[in-house]
FIVEX-865201 format. One line per field, with one value per residue (C-alpha): residue number from 1; residue in one letter; x, y, z. Coordinates in steps of 0.001 Angstrom, whole numbers. Example, Ala and Ser with C-alpha at 12.3 -4.5 7.8 and 13.67 -1.06 7.14 Angstrom:
! FIVEX-865201
gulum = c(1	2)
pami = c(A	S)
X = c(12300	13670)
Y = c(-4500	-1060)
Z = c(7800	7140)
***
This chain:
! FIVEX-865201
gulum = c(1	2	3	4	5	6	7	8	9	10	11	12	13	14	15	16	17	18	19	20	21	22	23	24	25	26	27	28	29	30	31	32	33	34	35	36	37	38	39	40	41	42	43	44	45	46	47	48	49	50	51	52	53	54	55	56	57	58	59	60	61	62	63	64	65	66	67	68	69	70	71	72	73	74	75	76	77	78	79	80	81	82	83)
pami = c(X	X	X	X	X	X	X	X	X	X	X	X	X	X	X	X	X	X	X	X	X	X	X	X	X	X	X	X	X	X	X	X	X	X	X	X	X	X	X	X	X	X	X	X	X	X	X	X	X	X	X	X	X	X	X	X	X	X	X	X	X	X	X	X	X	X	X	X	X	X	X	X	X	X	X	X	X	X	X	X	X	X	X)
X = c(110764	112121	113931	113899	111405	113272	113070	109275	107518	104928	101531	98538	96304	97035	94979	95991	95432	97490	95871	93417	93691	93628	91275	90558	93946	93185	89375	90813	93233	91061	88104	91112	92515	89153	88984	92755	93341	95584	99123	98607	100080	98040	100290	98990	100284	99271	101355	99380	102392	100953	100099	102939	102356	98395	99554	101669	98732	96126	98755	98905	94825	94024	96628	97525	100902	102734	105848	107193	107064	108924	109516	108805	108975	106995	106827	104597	104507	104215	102805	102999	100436	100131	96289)
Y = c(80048	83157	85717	88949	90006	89217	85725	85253	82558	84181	84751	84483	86341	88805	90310	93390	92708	95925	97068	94516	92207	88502	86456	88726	88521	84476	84836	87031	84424	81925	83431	83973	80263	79123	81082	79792	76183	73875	74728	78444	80956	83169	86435	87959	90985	92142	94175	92268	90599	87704	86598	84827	82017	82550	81546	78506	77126	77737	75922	72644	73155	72936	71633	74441	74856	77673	78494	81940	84066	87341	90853	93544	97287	99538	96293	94526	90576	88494	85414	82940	80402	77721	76012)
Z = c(101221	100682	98223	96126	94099	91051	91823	92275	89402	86778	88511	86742	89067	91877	94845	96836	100651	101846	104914	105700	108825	109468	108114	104749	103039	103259	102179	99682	98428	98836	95993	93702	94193	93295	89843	88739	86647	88625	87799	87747	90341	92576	93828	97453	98412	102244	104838	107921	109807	110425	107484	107327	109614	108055	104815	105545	107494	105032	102266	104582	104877	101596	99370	97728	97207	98818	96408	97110	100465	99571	101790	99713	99746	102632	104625	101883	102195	98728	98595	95922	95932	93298	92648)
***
């Protein structure tokens, strides 16, 4: 799951992780998740390099289902996660 920015879905709700460390972008994500309807898209931005494999695990985990993982600028990670 990858691709440009252009290409990520609508987002309802979006947390800034930038410079936090393993586990609190997930906690983070996690709270949001929790306030979204099912259907609706959660954006994480983080720039901690592991949470790549962090988010695919926590997707299998609970269900939720992970639908973008993007690159972005200053070596920002975007993660789309849909309730």
């Amino acid at each position: 799951m990858s691709g440009s920015e252009q290409s990520l879905p609508e987002f309802q709700l979006e947390v800034d992780a930038t410079g936090l460390k393993c586990p609190l972008p997930i906690l983070r994500a996690k709270k949001a998740l929790a306030q979204l309807e099912s259907g609706q898209v959660l954006k994480v931005i983080t720039t901690d390099p592991n949470a790549v494999r962090d988010f695919q695990a926590f997707a299998r985990q609970t269900g939720n289902a992970l639908v973008a993982q993007v690159s972005g600028a200053d070596s920002a990670l975007h993660f789309m996660a849909r309730r």
